[in-house]
C-alpha positions as CSV (number, residue, x, y, z in Angstrom):
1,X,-3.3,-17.9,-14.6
2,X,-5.2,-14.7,-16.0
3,X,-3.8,-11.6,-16.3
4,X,-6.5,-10.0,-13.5
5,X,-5.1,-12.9,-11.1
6,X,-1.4,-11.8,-12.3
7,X,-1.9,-8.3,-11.9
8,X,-3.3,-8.3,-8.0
9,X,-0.3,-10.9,-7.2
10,X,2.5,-8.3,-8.9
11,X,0.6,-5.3,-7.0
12,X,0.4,-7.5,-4.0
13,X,4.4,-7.9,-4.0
14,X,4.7,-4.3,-4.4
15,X,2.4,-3.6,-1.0
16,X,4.2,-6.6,1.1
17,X,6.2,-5.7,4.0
18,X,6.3,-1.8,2.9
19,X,4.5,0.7,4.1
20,X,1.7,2.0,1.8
21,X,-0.5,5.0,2.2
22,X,-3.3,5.5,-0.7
23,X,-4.2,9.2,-1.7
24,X,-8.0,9.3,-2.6
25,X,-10.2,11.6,-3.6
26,X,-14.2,12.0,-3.5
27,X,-16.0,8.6,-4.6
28,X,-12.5,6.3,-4.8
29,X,-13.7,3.5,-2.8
30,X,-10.4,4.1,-1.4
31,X,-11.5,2.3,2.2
32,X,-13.1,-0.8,0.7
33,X,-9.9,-1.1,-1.8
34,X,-7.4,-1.3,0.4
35,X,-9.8,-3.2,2.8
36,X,-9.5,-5.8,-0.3
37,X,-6.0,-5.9,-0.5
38,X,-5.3,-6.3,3.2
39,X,-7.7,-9.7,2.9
40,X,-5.4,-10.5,-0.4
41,X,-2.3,-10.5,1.8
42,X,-3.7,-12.3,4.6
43,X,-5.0,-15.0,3.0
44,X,-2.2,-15.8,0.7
45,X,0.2,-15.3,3.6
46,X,-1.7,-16.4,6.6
47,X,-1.2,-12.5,8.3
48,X,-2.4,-11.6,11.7
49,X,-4.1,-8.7,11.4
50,X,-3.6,-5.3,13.6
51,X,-5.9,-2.5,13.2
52,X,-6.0,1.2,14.4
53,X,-8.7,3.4,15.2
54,X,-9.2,6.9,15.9
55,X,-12.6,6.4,17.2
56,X,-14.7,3.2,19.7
57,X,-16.9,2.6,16.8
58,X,-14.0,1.4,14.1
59,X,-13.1,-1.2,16.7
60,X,-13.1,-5.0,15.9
61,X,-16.0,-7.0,17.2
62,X,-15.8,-9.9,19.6
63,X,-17.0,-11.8,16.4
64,X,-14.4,-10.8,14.0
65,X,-11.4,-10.5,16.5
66,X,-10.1,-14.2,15.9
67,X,-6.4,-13.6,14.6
68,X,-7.0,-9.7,14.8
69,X,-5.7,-7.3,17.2
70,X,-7.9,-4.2,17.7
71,X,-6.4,-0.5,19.3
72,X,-8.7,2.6,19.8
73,X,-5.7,5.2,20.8
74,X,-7.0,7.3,23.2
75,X,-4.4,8.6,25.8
76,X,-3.1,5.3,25.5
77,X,-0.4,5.9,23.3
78,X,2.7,4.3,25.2
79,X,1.2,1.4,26.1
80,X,-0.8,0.5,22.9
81,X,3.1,0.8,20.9
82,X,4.9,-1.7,23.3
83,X,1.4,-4.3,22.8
84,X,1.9,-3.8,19.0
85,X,5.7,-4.0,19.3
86,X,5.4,-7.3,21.0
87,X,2.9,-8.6,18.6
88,X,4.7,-7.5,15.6
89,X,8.4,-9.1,17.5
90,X,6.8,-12.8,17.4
91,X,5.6,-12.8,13.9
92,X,4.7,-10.4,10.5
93,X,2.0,-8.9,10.9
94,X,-0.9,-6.3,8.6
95,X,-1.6,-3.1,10.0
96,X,-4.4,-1.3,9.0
97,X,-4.3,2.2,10.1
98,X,-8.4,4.0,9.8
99,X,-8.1,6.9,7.5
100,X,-5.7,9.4,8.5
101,X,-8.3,12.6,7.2
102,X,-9.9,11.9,10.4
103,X,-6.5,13.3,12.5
104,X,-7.6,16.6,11.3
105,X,-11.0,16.4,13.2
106,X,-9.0,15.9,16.6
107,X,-8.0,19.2,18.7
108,X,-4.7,18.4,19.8
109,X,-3.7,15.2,16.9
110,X,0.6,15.7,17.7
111,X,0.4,12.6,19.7
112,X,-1.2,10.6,17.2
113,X,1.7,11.3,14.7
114,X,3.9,10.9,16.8
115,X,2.5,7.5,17.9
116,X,1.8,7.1,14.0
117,X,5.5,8.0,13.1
118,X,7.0,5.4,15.3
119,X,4.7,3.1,14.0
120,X,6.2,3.4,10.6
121,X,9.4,2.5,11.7
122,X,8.7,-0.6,13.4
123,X,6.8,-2.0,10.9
124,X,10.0,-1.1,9.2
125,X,12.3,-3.5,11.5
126,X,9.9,-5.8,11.7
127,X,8.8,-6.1,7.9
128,X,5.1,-6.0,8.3
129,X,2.6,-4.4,5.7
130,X,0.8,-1.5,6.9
131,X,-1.3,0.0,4.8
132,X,-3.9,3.2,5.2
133,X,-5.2,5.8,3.2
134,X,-6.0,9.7,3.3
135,X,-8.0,12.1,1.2
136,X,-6.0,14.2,-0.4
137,X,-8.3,17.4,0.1
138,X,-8.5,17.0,3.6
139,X,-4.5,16.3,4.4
140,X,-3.5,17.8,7.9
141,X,-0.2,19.7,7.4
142,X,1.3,17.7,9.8
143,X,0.5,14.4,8.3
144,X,1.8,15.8,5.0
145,X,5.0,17.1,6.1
146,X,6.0,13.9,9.2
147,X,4.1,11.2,7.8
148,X,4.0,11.4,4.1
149,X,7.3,11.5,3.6
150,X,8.4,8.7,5.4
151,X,6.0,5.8,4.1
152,X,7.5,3.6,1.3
153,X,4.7,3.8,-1.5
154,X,2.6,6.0,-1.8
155,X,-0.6,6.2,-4.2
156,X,-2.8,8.1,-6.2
157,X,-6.5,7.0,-6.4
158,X,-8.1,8.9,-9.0
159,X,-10.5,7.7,-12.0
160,X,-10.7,4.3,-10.9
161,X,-6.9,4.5,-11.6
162,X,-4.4,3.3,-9.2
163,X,-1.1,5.3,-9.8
164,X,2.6,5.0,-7.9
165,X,3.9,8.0,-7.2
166,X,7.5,8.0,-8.7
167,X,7.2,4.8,-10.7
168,X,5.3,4.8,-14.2
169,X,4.8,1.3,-14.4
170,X,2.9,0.8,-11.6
171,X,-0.6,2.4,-14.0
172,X,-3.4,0.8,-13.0
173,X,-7.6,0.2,-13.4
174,X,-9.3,-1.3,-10.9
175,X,-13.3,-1.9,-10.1
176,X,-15.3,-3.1,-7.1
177,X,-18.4,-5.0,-7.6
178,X,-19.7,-7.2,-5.2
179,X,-16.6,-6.9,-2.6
180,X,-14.9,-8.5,-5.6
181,X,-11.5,-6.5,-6.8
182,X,-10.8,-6.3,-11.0
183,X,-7.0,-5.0,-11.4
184,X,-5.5,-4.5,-15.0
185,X,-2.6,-2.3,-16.3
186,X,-3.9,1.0,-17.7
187,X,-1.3,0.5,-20.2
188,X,-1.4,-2.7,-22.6
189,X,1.7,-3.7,-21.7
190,X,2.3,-6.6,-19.5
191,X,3.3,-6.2,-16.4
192,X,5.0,-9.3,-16.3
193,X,7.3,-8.8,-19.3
194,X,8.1,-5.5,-17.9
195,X,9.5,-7.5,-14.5
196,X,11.5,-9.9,-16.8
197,X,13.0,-7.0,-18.6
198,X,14.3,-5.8,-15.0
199,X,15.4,-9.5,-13.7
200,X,17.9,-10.0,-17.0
201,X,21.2,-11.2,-16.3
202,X,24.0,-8.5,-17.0
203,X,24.8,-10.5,-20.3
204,X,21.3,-10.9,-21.3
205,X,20.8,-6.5,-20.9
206,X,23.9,-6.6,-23.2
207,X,22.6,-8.5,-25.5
208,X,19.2,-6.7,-25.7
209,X,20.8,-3.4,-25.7
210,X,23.0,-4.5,-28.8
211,X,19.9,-5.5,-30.5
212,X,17.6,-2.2,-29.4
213,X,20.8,-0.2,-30.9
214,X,21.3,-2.0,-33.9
215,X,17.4,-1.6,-34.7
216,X,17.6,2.5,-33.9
217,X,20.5,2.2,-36.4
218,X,18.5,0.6,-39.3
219,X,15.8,2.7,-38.5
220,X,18.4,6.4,-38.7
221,X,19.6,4.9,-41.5
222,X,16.5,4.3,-43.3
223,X,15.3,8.1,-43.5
């Protein structure tokens, strides 16, 4: 396995049943990303998909709606939630929320986040991946201050970087070509090692922190 093919299966463990919401600014390909990583996770784990849309023309067509469940919310709130509660009751599911910028365009957008908030809770109890993104230039208050908060990663797309906010490990390039994703640590370090560092036994962190020590000592020593 090739550390591209590693990479998108560690980021892909990070992402699964969590929450994820990716902050994007101009020219981030942030749609078609996470687009990429929602087919990842429903390939490799056979995922029904559920998407939402602000708007008629984001719907799923009749084509494409094998395995997918479509909602446009439109005064529909109430009963679109106890659908996707059902859905999400019988089996883990993907949500795929359209971009949540868009809420700003809407005159009156308090239903949507509180539909949207509720939404993030049930995909808590049911641990199903939902995953979205927003432009962070364009960020409602509201969606910033009772959605934001409340999502369990949360990303920085900037430079053709992928950042987690909170957790420096999580540094990485990525590049689109041909509806093809290309993910590698920023950083040479592998990402793997890094994991294995974190998964020691207590006697095995011992250990290494006796030998880390005993090498700091040689080195204070030494000047």
């Amino acid at each position: 396995m090739n550390n591209q093919t590693r990479t998108i299966i560690d980021f892909c463990d990070v992402i699964r049943d969590k929450s994820s919401l990716f902050c994007y600014s101009e020219n981030a390909e942030a749609e078609k990303l996470v687009y990429l990583f929602a087919q990842e996770l429903i390939i490799k784990d056979n995922l029904p998909l559920i998407k939402i849309c602000w708007n008629e023309n984001n719907l799923i067509s009749d084509e494409d709606a094998e395995n997918t469940a479509s909602f446009h919310l439109f005064k529909n709130f109430t009963s679109s939630m106890i659908k996707i509660e059902k859905l999400l009751s019988t089996k883990k599911h993907l949500i795929l929320v359209t971009d949540l910028s868009t809420l700003k365009q809407e005159k009156n957008n308090k239903p949507y986040i509180h539909f949207l908030s509720v939404l993030l809770r049930k995909c808590g109890e049911y641990d199903s991946t939902m995953l979205t993104i927003v432009n962070e230039d364009k960020i409602e208050n509201k969606v910033k201050n009772d959605l934001i908060p409340f999502f369990n990663n949360k990303f920085i797309l900037n430079g053709k970087r992928i950042r987690k906010i909170g957790d420096e490990i999580i540094d990485l390039r990525y590049k689109l070509k041909e509806n093809v994703l290309h993910l590698e640590p920023c950083l040479q370090s592998d990402m793997n090692k890094i994991k294995e560092i974190f998964s020691l036994t207590p006697e095995e962190k011992e250990e290494l922190d006796k030998i880390v020590g005993q090498s700091l000592e040689e080195y204070r020593t030494s000047i």
